[in-house]
C-alpha positions as a Python dict, from the first residue, in 0.01 Angstrom:
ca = {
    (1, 'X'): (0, 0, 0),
    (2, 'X'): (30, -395, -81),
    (3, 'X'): (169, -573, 233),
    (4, 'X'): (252, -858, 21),
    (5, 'X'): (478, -601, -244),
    (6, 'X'): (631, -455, 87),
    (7, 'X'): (716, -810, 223),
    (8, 'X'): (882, -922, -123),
    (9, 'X'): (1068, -632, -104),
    (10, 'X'): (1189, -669, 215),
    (11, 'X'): (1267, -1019, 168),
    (12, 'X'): (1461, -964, -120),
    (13, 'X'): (1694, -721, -13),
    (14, 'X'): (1774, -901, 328),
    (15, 'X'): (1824, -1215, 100),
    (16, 'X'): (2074, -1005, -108),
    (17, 'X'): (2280, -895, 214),
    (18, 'X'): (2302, -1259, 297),
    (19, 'X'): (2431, -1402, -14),
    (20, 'X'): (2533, -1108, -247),
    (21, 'X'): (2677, -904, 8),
    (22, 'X'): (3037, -1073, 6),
    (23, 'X'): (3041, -1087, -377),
    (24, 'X'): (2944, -723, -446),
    (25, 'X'): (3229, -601, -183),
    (26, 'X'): (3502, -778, -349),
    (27, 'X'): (3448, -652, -707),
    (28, 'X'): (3367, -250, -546),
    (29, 'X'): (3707, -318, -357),
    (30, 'X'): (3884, -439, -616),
    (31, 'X'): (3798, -148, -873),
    (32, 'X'): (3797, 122, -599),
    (33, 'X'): (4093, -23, -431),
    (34, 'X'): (3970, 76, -86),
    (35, 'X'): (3796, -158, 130),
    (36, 'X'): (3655, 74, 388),
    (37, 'X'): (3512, 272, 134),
    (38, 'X'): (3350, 11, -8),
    (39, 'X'): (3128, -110, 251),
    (40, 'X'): (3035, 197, 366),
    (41, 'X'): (2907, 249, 8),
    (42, 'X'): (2742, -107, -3),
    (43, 'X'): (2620, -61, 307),
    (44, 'X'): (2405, 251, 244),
    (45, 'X'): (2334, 76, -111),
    (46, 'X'): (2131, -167, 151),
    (47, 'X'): (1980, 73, 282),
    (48, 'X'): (1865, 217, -8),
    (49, 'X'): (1729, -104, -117),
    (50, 'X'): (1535, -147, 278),
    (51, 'X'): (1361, 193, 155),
    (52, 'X'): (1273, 203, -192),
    (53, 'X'): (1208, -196, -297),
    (54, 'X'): (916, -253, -50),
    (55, 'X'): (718, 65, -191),
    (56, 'X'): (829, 76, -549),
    (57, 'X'): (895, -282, -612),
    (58, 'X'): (1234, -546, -673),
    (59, 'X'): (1432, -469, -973),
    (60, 'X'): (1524, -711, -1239),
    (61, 'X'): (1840, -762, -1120),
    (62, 'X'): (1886, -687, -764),
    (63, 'X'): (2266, -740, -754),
    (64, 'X'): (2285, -475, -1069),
    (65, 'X'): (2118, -244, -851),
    (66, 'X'): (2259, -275, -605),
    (67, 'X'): (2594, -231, -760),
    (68, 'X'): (2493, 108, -946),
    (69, 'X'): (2389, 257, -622),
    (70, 'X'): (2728, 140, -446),
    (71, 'X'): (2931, 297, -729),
    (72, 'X'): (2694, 595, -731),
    (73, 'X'): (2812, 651, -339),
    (74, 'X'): (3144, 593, -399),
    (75, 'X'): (3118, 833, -667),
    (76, 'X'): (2958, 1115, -504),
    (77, 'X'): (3227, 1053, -206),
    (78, 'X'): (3497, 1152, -416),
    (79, 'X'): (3402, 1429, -575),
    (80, 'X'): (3323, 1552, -220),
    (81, 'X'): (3612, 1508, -148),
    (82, 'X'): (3860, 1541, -439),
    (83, 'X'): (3914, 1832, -672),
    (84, 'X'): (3803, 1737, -1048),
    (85, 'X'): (4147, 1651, -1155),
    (86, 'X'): (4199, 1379, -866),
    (87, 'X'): (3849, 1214, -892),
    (88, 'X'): (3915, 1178, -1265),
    (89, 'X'): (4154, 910, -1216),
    (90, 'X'): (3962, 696, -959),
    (91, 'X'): (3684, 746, -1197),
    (92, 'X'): (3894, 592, -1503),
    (93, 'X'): (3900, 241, -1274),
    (94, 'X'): (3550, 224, -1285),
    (95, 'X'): (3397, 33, -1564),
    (96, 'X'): (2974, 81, -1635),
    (97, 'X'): (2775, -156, -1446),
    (98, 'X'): (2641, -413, -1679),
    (99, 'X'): (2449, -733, -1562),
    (100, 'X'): (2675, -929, -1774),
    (101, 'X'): (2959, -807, -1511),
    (102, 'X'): (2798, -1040, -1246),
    (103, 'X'): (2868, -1386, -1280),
    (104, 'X'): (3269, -1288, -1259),
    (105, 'X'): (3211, -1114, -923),
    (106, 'X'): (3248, -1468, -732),
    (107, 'X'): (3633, -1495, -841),
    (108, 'X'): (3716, -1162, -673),
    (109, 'X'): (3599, -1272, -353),
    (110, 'X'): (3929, -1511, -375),
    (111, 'X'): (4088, -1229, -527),
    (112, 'X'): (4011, -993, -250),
    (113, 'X'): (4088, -1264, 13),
    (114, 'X'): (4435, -1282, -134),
    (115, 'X'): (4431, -900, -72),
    (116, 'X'): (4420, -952, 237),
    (117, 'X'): (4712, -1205, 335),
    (118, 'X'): (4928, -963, 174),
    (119, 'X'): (5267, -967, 388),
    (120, 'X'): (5205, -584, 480),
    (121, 'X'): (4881, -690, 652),
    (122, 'X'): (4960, -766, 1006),
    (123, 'X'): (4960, -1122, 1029),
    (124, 'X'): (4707, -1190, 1304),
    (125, 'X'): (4457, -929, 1101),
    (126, 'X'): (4436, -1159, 796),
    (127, 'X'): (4183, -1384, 861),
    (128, 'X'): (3967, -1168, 1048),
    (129, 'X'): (3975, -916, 744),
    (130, 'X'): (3895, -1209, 483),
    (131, 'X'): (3612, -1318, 701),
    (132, 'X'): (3429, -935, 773),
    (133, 'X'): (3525, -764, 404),
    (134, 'X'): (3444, -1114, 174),
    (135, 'X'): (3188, -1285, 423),
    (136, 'X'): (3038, -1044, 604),
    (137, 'X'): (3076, -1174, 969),
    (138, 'X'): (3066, -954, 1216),
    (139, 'X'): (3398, -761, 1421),
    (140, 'X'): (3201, -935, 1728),
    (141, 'X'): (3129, -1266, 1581),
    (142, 'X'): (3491, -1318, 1475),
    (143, 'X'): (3628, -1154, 1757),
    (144, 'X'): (3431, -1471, 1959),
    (145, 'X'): (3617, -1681, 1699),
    (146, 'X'): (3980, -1564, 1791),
    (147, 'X'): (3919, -1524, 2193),
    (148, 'X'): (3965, -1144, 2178),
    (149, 'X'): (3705, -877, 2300),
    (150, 'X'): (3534, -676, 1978),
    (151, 'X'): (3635, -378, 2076),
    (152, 'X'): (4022, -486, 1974),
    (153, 'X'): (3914, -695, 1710),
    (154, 'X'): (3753, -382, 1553),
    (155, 'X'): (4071, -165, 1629),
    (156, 'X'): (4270, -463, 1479),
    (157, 'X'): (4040, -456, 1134),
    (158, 'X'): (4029, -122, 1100),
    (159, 'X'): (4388, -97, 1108),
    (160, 'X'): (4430, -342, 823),
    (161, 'X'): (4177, -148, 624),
    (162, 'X'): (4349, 147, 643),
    (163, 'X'): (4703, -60, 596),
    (164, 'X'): (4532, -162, 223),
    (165, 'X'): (4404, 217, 129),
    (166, 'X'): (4745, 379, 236),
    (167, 'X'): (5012, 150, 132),
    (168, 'X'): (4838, 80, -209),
    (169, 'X'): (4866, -285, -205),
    (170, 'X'): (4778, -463, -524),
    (171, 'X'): (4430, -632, -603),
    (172, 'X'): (4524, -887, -749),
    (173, 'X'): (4637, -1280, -691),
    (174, 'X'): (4992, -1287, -585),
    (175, 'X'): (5265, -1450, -811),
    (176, 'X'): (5426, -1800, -696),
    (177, 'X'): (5661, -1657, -434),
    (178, 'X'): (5400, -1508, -219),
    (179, 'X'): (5073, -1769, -293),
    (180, 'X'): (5172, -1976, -42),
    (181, 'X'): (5193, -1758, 294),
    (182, 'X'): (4896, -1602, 164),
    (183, 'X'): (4719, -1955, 22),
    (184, 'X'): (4745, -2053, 424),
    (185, 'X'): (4538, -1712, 566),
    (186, 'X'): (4224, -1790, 243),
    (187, 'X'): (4202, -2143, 378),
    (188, 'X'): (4165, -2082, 720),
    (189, 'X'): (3956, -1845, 636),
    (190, 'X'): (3700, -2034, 386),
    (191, 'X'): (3739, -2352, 697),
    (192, 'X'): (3636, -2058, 987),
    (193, 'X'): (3350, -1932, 757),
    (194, 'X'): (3243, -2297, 776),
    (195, 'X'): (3250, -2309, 1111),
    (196, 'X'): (3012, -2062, 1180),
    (197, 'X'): (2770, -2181, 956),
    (198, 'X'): (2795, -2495, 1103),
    (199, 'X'): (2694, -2407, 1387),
    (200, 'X'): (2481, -2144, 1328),
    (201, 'X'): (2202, -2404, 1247),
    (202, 'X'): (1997, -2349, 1576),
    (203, 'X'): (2102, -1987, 1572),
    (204, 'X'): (1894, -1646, 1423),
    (205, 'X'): (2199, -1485, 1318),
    (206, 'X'): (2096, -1460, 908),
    (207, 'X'): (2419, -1343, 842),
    (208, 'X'): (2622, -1682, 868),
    (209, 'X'): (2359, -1836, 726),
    (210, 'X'): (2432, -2030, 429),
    (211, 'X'): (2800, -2036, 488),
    (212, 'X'): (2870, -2369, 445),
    (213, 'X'): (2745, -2385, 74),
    (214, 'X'): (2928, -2047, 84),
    (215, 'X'): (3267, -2183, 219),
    (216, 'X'): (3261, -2460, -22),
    (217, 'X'): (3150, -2356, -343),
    (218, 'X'): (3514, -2084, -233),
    (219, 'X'): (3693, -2390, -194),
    (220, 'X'): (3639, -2538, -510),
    (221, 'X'): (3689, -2231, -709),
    (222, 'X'): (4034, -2227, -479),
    (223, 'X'): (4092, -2597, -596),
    (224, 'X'): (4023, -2494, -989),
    (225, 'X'): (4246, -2236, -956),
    (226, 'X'): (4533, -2421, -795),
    (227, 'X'): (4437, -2789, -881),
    (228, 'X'): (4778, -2904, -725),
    (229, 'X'): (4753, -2780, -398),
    (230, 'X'): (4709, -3062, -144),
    (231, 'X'): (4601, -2848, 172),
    (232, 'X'): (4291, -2716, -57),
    (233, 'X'): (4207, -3036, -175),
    (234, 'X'): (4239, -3173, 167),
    (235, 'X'): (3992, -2874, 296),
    (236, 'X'): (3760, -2908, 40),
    (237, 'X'): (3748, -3281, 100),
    (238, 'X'): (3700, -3174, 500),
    (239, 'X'): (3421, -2975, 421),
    (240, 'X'): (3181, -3214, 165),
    (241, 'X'): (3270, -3485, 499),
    (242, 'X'): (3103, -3279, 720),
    (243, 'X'): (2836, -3160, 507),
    (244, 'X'): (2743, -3471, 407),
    (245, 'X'): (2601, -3518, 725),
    (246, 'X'): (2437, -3200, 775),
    (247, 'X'): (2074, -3333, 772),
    (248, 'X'): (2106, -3580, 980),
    (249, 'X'): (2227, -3366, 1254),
    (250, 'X'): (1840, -3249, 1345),
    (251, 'X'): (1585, -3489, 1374),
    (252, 'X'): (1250, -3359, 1500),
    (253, 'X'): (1400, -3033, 1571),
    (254, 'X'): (1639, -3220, 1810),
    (255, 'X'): (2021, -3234, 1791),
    (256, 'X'): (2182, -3566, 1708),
    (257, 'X'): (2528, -3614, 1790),
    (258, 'X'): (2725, -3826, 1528),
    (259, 'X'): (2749, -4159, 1721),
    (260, 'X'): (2373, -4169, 1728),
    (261, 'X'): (2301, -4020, 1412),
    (262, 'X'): (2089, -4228, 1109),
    (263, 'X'): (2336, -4300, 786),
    (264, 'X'): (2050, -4312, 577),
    (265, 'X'): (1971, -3950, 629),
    (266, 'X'): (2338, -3927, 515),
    (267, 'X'): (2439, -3775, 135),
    (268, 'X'): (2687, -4042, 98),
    (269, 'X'): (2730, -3890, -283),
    (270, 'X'): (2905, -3638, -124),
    (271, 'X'): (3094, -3849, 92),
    (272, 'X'): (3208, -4037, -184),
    (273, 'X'): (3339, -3723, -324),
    (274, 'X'): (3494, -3630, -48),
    (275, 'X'): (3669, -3988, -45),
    (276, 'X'): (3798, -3900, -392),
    (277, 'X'): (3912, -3528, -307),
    (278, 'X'): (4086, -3683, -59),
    (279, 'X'): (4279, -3903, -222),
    (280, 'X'): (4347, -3694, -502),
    (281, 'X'): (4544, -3485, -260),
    (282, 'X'): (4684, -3781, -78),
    (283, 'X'): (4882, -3835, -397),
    (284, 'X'): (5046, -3538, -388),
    (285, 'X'): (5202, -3637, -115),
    (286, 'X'): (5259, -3295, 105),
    (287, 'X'): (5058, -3362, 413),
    (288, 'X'): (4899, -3107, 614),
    (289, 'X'): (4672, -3009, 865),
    (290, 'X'): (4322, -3032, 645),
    (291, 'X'): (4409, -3332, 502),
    (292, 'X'): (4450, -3488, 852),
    (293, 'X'): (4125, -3349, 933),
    (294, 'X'): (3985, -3479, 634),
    (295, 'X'): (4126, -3802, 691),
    (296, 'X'): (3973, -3796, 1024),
    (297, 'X'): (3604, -3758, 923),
    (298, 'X'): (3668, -4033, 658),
    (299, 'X'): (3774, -4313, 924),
    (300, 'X'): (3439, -4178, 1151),
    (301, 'X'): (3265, -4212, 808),
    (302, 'X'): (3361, -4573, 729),
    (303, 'X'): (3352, -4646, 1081),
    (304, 'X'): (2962, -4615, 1088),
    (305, 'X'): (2914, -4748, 818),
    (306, 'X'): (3099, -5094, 768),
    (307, 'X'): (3066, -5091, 1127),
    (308, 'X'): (3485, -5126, 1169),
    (309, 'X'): (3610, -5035, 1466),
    (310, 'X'): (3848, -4727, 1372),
    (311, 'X'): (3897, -4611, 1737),
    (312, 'X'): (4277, -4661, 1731),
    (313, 'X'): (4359, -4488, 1388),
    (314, 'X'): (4145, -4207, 1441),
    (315, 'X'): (4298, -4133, 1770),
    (316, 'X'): (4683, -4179, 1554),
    (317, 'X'): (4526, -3946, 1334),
    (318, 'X'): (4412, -3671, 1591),
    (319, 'X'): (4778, -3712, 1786),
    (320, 'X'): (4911, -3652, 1407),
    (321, 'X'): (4723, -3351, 1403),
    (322, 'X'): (4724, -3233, 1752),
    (323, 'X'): (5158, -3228, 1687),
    (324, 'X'): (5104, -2988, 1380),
    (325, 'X'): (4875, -2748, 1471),
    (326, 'X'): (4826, -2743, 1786),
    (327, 'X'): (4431, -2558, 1836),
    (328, 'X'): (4233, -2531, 2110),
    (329, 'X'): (4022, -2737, 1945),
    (330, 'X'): (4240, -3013, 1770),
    (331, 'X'): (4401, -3040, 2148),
    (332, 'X'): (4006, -3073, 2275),
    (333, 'X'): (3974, -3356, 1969),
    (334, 'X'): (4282, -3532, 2074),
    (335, 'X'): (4103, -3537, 2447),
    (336, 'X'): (3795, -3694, 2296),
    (337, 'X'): (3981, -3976, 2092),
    (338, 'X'): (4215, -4058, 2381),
    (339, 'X'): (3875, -4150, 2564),
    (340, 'X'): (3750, -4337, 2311),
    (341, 'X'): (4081, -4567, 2327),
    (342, 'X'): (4215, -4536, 2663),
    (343, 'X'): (3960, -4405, 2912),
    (344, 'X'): (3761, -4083, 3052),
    (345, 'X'): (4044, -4042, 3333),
    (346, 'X'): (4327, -4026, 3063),
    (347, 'X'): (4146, -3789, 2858),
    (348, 'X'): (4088, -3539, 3149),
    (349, 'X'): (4473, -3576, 3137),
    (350, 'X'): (4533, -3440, 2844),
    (351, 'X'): (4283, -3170, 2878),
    (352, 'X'): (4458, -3069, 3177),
    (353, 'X'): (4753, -2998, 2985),
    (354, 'X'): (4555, -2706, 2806),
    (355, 'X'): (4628, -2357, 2957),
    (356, 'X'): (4322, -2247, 3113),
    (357, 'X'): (4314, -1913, 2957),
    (358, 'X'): (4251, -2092, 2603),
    (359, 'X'): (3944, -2295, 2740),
    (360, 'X'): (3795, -2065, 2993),
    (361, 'X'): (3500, -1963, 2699),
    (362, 'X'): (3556, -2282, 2459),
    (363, 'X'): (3174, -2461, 2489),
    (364, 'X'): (3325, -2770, 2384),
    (365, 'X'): (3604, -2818, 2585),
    (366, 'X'): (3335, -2810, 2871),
    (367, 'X'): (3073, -3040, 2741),
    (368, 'X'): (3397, -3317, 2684),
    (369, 'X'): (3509, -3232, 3067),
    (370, 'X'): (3108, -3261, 3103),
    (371, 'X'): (3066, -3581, 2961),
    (372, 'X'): (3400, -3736, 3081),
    (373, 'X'): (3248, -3691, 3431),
    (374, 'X'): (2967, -3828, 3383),
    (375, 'X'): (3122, -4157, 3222),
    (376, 'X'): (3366, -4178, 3544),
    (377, 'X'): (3070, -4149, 3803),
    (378, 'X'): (3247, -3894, 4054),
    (379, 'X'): (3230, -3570, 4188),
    (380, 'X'): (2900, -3463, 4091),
    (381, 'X'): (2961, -3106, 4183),
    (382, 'X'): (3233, -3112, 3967),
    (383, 'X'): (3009, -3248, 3635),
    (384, 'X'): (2753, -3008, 3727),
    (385, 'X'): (2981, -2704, 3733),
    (386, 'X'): (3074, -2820, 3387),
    (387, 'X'): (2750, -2900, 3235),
    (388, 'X'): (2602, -2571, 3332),
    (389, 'X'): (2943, -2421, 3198),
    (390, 'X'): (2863, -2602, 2875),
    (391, 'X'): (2526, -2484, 2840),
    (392, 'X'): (2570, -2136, 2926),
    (393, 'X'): (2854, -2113, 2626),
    (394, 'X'): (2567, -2304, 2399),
    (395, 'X'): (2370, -2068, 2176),
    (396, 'X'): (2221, -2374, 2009),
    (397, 'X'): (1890, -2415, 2136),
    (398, 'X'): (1867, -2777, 2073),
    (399, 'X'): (2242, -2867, 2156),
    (400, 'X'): (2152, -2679, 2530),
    (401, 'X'): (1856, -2928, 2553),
    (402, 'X'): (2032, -3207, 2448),
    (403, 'X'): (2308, -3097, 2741),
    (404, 'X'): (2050, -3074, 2985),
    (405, 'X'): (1889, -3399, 2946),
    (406, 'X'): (2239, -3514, 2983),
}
């Protein structure tokens, strides 16, 4: 048999579970209206794919393919077990698979996201369900996300799987009175799908790779959609901040925190879009919690490079933020920008003020208590307790070296 056929094949379909995998779901859930269903179907469609592409080659259209053998399983499911009469009208929702179907499929995702802040949903199960069902993350990897073990996490999804099937809520985008509770869930959503592509970037975890491009090509289909919404302009403009720094962040295989980083290395095309984005929902005039953010990276931004010292406003800006949503990690941020203005001992001050529950497995509460240490000169014990607490919470291989040679 040809290796190299095999490889392609293999190659192929794990790229499709990667970056097809959230796009297929939404459009099966949406016509099948059950989301458990859905990926158990698209899951043995992958599986499918694992067996038969390496030895008989890739199709045309993998997606297509893909698709058909999804449908096919949820097809075969319910005429095991429905009598004729009942499967007929789940069949009737189910339109032939065409290729010229695809390019539509990446508007349901939002769709489907919506689907899930629906009021019926319990609340705390929205954004977990948005990430698994649309991105594909794991009940373990968000369950790391939200402090909670994976065993309730799962029990918490699988409940608001079952709360979509039985109550029959609608696939579809919600009318004006509901878009904003549910507008809140998709965003924190599309930022937390960010997040772990961010930092999956030393990390072998394939599926969160390529969730920042991901996470940002949702948030501008979110801002076409609802071009008047400040909070998704303000995430949007968040998100192309960060980004536009995302190669400068390795050098040499080595991580490169943003003080020391190059601004050549920079995309500062992006940046200036982000600087627009930002403004544009600026003028809107309803502040909120991304646009703070956003507003954040922009003073770090101009800060390197016109050189201004914007130590002062960006701490105003944290303690803005810190005051409406108040995160274990926007509370951490607030920590870092008090040091930068008034010292490492008033910094550990407001970290103290954190309930140790929420920082006993938050990495980068530790490296800040790490680092704050270290800048103050005392209790060595104390900084090495922290370091090593820091680097055993790292699964960045080159952010746990650069810890260590701290």
């Amino acid at each position: 048999m040809d290796g190299s056929l095999q490889e392609h094949g293999r190659r192929t379909a794990e790229n499709a579970a990667r970056t097809s995998y959230g796009r297929l779901l939404a459009y099966l859930a949406r016509a099948w209206r059950d989301v458990a269903a859905a990926e158990d179907a698209l899951a043995e469609a992958f599986a499918q794919a694992l067996d038969i592409w390496p030895t008989k080659g890739v199709p045309a259209n993998p997606d297509a393919w893909l698709m058909v053998a999804a449908r096919n399983r949820l097809r075969d499911g319910a005429r095991a077990r429905k009598t004729r009469e009942q499967m007929a009208s789940s069949l009737l929702v189910l339109a032939p698979t065409d290729s010229e179907d695809m390019p539509r499929i990446a508007d349901r995702r939002l769709e489907l996201m919506f689907v899930c802040g629906h009021r019926a949903i319990d609340a705390a199960a929205r954004t977990p369900l948005m990430l698994q069902t649309v991105l594909g993350l794991t009940a373990e990897r968000i369950a790391s996300s939200f402090l909670v073990s994976p065993d309730a996490m799962g029990r918490r999804l699988s409940r608001a799987k079952a709360r979509i099937k039985d109550t029959g809520i609608a696939f579809e985008v919600p009318g004006e009175d509901e878009l904003g509770e549910r507008m809140d869930n998709v965003l924190e959503a599309i930022y937390a799908a960010y997040g772990q592509g961010w930092d999956s970037t030393g990390s072998d975890d394939q599926t969160r790779k390529g969730l920042t491009e991901e996470a940002i090509w949702l948030a501008r289909v979110l801002v076409d959609v609802r071009a008047d919404d400040a909070e998704a302009l303000g995430l949007l403009a968040l998100m192309l901040f960060c980004q536009s720094r995302a190669s400068a962040r390795r050098v040499a295989g080595g991580y490169v925190p943003l003080a020391e980083q190059r601004t050549e290395l920079w995309d500062l095309d992006m940046a200036r879009e982000a600087e627009a984005v930002l403004r544009t929902a600026g003028a809107l005039k309803r502040s909120g919690r991304f646009q703070l953010e956003a507003a954040i990276q922009s003073a770090l931004v101009q800060s390197r490079l016109t050189g201004n010292d914007m130590r002062h406003p960006i701490w105003a800006l944290h303690a803005l933020l810190a005051q409406q949503a108040p995160t274990v990690g926007n509370l951490v941020g607030l920590a870092a920008a008090t040091a930068e203005v008034k010292g490492p001992q008033a910094a550990l001050h407001e970290l103290s003020r954190i309930a140790p529950e929420r920082t006993a497995d938050y990495q980068p509460y530790w490296a800040l208590v790490a680092d704050l240490l270290r800048r103050i000169g005392t209790d060595p014990q104390a900084q090495s307790q922290a370091f090593n607490r820091a680097i055993g919470l790292t699964e960045d291989h080159a952010v746990r070296q650069y810890l260590l040679e701290r």
